[in-house]
VMD Tcl script that builds the backbone (N, CA, C; Angstrom):
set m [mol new atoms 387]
animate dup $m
set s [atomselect $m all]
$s set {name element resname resid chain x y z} {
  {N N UNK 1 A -25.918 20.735 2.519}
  {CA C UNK 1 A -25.188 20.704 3.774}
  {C C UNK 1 A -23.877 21.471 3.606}
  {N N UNK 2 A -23.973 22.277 4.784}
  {CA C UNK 2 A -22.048 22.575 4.815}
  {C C UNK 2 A -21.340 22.227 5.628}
  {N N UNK 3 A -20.298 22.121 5.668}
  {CA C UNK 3 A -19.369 21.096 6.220}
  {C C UNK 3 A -18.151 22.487 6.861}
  {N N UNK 4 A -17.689 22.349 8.151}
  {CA C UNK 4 A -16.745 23.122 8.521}
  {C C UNK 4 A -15.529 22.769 9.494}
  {N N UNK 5 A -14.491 22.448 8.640}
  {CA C UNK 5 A -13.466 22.003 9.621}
  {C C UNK 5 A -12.276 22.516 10.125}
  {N N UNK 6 A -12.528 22.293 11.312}
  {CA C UNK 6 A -11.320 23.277 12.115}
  {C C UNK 6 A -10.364 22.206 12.873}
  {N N UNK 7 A -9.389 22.748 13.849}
  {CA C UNK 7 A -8.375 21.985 14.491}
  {C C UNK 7 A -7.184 21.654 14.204}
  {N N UNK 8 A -6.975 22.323 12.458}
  {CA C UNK 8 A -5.403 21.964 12.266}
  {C C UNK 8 A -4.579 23.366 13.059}
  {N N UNK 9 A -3.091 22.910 12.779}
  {CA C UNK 9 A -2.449 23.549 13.537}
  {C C UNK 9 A -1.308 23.383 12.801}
  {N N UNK 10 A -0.128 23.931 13.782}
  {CA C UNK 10 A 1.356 23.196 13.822}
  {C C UNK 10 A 2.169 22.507 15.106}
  {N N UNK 11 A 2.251 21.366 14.629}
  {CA C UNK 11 A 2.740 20.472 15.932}
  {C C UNK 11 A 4.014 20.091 15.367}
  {N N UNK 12 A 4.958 19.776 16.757}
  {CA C UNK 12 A 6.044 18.889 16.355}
  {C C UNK 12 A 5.890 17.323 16.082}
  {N N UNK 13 A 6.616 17.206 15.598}
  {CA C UNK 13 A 6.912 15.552 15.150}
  {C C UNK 13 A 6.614 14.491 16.537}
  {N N UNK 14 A 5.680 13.251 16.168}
  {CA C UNK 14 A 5.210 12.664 17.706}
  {C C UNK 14 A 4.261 13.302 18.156}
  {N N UNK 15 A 4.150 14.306 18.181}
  {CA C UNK 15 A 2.255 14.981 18.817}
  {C C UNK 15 A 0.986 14.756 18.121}
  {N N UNK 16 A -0.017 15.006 18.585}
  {CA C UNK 16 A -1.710 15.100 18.330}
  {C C UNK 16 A -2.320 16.047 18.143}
  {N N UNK 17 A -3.153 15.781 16.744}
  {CA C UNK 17 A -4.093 17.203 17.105}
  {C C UNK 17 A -4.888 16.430 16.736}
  {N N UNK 18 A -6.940 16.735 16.930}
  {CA C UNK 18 A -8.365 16.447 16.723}
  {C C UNK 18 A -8.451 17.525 16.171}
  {N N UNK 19 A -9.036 17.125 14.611}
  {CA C UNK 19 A -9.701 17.650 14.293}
  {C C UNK 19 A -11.322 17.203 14.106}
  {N N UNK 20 A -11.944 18.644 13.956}
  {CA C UNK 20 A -13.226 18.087 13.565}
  {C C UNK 20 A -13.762 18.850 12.547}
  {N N UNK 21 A -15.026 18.657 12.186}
  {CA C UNK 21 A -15.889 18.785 10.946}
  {C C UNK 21 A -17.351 19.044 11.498}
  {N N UNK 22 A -18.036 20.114 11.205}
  {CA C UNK 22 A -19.301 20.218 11.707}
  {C C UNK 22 A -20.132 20.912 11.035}
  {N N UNK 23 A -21.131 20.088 10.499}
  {CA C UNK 23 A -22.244 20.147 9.259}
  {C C UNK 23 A -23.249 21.085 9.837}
  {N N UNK 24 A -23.638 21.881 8.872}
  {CA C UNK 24 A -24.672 22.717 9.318}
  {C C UNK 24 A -25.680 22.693 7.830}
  {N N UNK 25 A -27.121 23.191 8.522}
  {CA C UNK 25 A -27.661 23.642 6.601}
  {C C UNK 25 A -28.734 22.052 6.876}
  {N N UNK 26 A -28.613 20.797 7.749}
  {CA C UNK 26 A -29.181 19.442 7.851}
  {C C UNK 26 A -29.333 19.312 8.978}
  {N N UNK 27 A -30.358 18.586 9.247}
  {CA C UNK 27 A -30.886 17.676 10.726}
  {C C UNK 27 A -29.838 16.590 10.899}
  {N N UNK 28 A -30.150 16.667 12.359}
  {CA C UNK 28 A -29.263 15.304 12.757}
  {C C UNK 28 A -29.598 13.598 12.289}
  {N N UNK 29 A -30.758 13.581 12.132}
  {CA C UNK 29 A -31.310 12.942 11.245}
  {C C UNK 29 A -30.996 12.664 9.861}
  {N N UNK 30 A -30.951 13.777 8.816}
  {CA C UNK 30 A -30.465 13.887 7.711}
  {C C UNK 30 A -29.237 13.353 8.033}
  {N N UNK 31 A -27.956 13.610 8.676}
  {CA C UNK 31 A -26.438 14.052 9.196}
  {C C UNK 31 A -26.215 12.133 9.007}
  {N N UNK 32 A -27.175 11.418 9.956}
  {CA C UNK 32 A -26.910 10.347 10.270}
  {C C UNK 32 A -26.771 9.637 8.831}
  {N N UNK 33 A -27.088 9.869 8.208}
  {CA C UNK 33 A -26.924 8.924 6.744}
  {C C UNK 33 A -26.100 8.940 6.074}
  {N N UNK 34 A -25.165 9.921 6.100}
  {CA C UNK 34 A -24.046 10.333 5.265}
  {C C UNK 34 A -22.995 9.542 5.631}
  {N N UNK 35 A -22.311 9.119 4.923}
  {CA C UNK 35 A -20.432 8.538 4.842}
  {C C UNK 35 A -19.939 9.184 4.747}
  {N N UNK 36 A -19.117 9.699 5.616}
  {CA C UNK 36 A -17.915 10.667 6.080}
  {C C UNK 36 A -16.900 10.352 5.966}
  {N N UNK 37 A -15.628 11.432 5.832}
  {CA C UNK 37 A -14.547 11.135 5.089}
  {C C UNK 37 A -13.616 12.216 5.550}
  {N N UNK 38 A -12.113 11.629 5.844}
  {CA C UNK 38 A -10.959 12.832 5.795}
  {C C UNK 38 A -10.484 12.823 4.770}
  {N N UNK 39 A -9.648 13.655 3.605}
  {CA C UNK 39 A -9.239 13.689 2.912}
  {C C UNK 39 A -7.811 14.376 3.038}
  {N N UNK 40 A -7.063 14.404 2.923}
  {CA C UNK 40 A -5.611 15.412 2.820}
  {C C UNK 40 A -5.274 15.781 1.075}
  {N N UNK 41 A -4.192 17.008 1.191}
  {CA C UNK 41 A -3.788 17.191 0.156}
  {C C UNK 41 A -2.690 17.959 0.101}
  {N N UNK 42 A -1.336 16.971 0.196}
  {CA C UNK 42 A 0.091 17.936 0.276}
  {C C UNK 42 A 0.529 18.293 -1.285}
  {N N UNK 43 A 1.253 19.772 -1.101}
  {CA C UNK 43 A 1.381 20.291 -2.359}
  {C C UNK 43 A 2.455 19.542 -3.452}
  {N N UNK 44 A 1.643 19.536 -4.720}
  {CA C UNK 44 A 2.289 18.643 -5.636}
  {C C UNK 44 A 1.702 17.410 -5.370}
  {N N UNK 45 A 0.798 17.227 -4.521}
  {CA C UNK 45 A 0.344 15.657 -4.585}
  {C C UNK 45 A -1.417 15.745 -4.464}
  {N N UNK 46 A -1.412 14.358 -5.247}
  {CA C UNK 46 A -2.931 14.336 -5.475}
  {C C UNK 46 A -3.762 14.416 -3.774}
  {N N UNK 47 A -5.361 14.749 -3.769}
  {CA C UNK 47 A -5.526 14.580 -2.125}
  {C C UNK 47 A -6.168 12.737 -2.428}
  {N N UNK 48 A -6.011 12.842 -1.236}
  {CA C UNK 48 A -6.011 11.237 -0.821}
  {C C UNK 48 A -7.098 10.952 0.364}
  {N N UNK 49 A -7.703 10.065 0.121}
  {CA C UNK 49 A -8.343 9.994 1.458}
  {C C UNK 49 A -7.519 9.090 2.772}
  {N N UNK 50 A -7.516 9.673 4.288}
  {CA C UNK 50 A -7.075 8.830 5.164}
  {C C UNK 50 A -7.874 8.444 6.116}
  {N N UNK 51 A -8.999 8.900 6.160}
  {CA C UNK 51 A -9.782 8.106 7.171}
  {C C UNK 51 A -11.731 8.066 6.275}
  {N N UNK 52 A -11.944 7.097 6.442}
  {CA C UNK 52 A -13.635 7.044 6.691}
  {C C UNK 52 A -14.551 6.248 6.758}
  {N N UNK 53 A -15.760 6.665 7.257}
  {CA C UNK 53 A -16.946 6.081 7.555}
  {C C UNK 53 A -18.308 5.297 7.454}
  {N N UNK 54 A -18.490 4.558 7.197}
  {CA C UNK 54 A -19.835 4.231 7.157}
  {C C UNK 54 A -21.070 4.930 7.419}
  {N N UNK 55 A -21.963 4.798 6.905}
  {CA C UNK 55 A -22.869 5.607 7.898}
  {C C UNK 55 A -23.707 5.181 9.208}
  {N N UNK 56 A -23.319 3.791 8.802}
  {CA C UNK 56 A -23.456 3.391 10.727}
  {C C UNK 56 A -22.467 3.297 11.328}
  {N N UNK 57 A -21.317 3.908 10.929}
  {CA C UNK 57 A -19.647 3.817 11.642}
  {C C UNK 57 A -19.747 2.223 11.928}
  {N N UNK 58 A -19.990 1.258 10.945}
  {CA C UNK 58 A -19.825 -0.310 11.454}
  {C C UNK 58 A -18.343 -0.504 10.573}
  {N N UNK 59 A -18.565 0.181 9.735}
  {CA C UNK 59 A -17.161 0.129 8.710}
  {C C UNK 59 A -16.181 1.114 8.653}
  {N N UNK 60 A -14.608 1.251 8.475}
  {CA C UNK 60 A -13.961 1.969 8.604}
  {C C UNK 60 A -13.080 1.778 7.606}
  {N N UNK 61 A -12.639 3.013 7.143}
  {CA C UNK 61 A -11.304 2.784 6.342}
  {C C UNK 61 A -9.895 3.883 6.682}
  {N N UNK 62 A -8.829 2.950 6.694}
  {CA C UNK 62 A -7.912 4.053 7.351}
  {C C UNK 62 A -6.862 3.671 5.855}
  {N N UNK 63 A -6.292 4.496 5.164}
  {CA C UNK 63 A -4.903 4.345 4.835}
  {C C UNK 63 A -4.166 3.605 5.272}
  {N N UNK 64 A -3.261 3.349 4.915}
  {CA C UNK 64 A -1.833 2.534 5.417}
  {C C UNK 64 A -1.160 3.157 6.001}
  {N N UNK 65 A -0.846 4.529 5.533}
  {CA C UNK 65 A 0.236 4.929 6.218}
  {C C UNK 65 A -0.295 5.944 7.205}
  {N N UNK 66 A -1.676 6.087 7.428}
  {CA C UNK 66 A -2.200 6.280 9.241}
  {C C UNK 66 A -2.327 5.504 9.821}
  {N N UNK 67 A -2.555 4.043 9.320}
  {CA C UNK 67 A -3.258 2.970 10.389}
  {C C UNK 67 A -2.793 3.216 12.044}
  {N N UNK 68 A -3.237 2.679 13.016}
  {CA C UNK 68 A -2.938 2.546 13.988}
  {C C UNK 68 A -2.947 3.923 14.261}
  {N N UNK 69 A -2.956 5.280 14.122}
  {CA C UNK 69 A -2.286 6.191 14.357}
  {C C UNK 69 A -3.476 7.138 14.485}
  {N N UNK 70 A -4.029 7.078 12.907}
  {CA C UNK 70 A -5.257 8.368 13.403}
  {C C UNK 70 A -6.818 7.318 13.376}
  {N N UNK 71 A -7.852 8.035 14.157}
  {CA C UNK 71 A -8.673 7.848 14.334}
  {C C UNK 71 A -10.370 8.244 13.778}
  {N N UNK 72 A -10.839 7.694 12.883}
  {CA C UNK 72 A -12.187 8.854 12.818}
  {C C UNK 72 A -13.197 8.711 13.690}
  {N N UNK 73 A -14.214 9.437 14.256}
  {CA C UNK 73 A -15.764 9.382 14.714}
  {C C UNK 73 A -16.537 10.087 14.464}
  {N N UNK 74 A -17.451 9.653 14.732}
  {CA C UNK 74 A -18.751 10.491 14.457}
  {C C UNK 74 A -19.262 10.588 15.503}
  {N N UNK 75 A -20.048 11.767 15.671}
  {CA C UNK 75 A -21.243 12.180 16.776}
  {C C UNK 75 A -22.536 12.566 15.786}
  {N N UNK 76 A -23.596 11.935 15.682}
  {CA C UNK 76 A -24.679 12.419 14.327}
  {C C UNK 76 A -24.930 13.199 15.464}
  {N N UNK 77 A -25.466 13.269 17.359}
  {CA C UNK 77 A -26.373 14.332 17.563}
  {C C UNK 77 A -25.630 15.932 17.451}
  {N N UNK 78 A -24.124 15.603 17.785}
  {CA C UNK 78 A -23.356 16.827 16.923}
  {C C UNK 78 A -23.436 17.380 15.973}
  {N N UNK 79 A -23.841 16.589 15.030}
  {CA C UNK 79 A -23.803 16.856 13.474}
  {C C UNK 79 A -21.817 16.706 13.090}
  {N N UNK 80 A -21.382 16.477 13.624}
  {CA C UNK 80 A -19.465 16.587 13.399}
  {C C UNK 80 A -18.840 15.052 13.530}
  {N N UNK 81 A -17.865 15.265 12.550}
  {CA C UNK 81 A -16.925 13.767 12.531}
  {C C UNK 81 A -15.638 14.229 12.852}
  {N N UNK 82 A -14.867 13.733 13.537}
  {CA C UNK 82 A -13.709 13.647 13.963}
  {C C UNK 82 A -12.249 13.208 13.147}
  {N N UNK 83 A -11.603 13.500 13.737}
  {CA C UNK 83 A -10.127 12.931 12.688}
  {C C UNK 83 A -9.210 13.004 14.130}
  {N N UNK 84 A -8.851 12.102 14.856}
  {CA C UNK 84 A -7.710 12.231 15.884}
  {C C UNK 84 A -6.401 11.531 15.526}
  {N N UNK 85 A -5.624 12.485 15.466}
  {CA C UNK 85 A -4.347 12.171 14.958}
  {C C UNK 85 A -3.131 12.129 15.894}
  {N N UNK 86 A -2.585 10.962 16.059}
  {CA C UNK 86 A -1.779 10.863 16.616}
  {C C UNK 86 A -0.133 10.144 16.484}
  {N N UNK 87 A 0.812 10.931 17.399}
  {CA C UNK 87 A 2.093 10.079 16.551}
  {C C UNK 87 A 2.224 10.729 14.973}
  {N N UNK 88 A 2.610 11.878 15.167}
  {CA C UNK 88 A 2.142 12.674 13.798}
  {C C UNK 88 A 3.440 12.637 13.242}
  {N N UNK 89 A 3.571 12.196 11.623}
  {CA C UNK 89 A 5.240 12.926 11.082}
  {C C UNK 89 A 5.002 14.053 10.110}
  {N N UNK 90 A 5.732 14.206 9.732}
  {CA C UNK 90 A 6.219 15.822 8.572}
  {C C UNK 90 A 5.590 15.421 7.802}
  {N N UNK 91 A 4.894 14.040 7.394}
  {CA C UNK 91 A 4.327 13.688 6.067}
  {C C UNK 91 A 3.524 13.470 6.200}
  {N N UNK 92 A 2.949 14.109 7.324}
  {CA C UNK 92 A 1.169 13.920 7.645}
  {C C UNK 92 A 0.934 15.241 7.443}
  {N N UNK 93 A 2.033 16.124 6.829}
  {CA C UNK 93 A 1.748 18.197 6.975}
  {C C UNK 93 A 0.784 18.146 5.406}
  {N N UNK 94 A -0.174 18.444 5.583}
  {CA C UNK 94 A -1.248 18.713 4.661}
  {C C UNK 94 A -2.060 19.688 4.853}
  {N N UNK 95 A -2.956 19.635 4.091}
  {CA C UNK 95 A -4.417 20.281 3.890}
  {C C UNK 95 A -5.375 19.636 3.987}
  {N N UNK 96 A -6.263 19.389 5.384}
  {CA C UNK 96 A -7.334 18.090 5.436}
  {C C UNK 96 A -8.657 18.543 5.153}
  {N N UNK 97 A -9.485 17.852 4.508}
  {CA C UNK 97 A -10.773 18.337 4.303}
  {C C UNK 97 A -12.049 17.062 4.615}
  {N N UNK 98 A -12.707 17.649 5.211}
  {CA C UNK 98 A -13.628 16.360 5.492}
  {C C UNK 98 A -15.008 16.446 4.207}
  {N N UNK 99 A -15.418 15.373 3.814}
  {CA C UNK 99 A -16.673 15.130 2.838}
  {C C UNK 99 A -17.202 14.332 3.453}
  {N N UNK 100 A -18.594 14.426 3.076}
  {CA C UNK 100 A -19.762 13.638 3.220}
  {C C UNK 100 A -20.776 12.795 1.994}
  {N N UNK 101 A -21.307 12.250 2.066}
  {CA C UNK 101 A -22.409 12.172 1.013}
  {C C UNK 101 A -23.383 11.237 1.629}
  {N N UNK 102 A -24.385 11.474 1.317}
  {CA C UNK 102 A -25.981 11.067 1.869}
  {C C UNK 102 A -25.461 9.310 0.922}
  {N N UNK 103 A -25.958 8.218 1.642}
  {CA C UNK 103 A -25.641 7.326 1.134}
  {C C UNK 103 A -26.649 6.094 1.526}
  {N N UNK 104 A -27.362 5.391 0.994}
  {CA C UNK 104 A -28.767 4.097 0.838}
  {C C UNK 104 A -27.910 3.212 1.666}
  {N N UNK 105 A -26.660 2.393 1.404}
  {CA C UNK 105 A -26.849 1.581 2.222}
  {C C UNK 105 A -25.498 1.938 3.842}
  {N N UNK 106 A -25.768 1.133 4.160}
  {CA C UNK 106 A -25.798 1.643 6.101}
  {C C UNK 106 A -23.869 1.466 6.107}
  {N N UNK 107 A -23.412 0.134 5.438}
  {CA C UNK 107 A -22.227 -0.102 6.001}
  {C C UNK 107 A -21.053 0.066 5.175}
  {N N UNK 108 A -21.475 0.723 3.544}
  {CA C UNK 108 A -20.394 1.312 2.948}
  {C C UNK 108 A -19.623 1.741 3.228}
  {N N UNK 109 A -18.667 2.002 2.886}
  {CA C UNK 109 A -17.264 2.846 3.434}
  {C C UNK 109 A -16.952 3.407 1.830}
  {N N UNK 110 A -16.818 4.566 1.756}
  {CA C UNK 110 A -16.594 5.225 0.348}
  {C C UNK 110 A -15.124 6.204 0.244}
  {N N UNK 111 A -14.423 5.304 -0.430}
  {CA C UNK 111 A -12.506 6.343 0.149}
  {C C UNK 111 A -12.563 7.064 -1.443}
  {N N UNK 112 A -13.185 7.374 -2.279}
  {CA C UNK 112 A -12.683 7.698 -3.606}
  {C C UNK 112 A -13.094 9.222 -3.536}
  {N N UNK 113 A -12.415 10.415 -3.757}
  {CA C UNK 113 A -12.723 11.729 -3.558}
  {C C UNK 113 A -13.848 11.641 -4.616}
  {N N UNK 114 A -14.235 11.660 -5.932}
  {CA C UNK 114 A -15.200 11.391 -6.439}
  {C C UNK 114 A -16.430 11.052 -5.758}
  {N N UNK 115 A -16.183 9.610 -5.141}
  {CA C UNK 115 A -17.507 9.696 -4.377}
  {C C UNK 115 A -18.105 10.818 -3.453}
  {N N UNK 116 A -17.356 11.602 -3.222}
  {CA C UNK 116 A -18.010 12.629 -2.275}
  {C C UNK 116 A -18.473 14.142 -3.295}
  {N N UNK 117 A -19.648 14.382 -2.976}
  {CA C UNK 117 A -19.899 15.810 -3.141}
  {C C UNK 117 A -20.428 17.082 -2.261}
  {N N UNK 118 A -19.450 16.706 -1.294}
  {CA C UNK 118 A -20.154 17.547 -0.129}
  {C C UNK 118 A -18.574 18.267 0.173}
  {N N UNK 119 A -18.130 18.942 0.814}
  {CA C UNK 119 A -16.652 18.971 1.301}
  {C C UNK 119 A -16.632 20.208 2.112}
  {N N UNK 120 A -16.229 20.271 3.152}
  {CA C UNK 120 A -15.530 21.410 3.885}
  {C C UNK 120 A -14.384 22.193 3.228}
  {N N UNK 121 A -13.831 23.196 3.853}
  {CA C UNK 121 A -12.937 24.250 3.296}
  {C C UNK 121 A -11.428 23.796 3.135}
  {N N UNK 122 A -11.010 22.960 4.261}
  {CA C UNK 122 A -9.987 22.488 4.681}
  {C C UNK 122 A -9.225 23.015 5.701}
  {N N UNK 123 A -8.434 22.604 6.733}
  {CA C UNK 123 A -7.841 23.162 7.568}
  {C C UNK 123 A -6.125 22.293 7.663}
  {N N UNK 124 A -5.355 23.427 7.713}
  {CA C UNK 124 A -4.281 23.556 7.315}
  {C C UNK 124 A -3.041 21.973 8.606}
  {N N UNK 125 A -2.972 21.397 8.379}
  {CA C UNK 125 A -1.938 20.325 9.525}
  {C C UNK 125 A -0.519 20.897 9.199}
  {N N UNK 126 A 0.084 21.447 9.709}
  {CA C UNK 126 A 1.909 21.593 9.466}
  {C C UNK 126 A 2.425 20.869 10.701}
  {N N UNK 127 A 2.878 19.505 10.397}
  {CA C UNK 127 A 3.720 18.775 11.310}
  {C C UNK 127 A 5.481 18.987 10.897}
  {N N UNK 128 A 6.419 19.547 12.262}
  {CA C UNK 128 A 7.786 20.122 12.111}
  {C C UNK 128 A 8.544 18.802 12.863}
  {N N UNK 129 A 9.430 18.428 12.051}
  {CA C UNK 129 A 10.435 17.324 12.191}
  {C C UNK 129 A 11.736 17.718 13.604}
}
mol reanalyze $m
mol bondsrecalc $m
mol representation Tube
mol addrep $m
């Protein structure tokens, strides 16, 4: 599978951007099984995961310091997962990359970059204070 994510930008401090992620190379079928994942990675710092999925989206995991704030989804007949970010600060300015991995059971939630071996390119977030 490849994974392609677009939607970063540069916003001011307090604004939104959606991003998304959209798998190609797999059926929507295949798509549906995978645990999906945002990841960031600001320079000098390890990447981190801030949002992800289950593969029945019954489970979620957000960071702490997005909670309330950003959002993930999925669309399997899309093949694409979402990242909506909102209420953005300067320390949300990263490099986000979404992963996947084909996964047996339904309501895992998998935040460890390790666990993933799938990953998009990354797309660039610059949030200005």
């Amino acid at each position: 599978v490849q994974l392609q994510a677009s939607g970063g930008g540069s916003v001011q401090a307090g604004g939104s951007l959606r991003l998304s992620c959209a798998a190609s190379g797999t059926s929507a079928g295949t798509f549906s099984r995978y645990g999906l994942a945002w990841f960031r990675q600001a320079p000098g710092k390890e990447r981190e995961c801030v949002a992800a999925t289950s593969r029945s989206g019954s489970t979620l995991y957000y960071a702490d310091s997005v909670k309330n704030r950003f959002t993930i989804s999925r669309d399997n007949a899309k093949k694409t997962v979402y990242l909506q970010m909102n209420s953005l600060k300067s320390e949300d300015t990263a490099v986000y990359f979404c992963a996947a991995k084909d996964q047996i059971l339904s309501a895992t939630v998998l935040s460890l970059a390790s666990d993933y071996y799938n990953w998009g390119q990354g797309t660039l977030v610059t949030v200005s204070s």
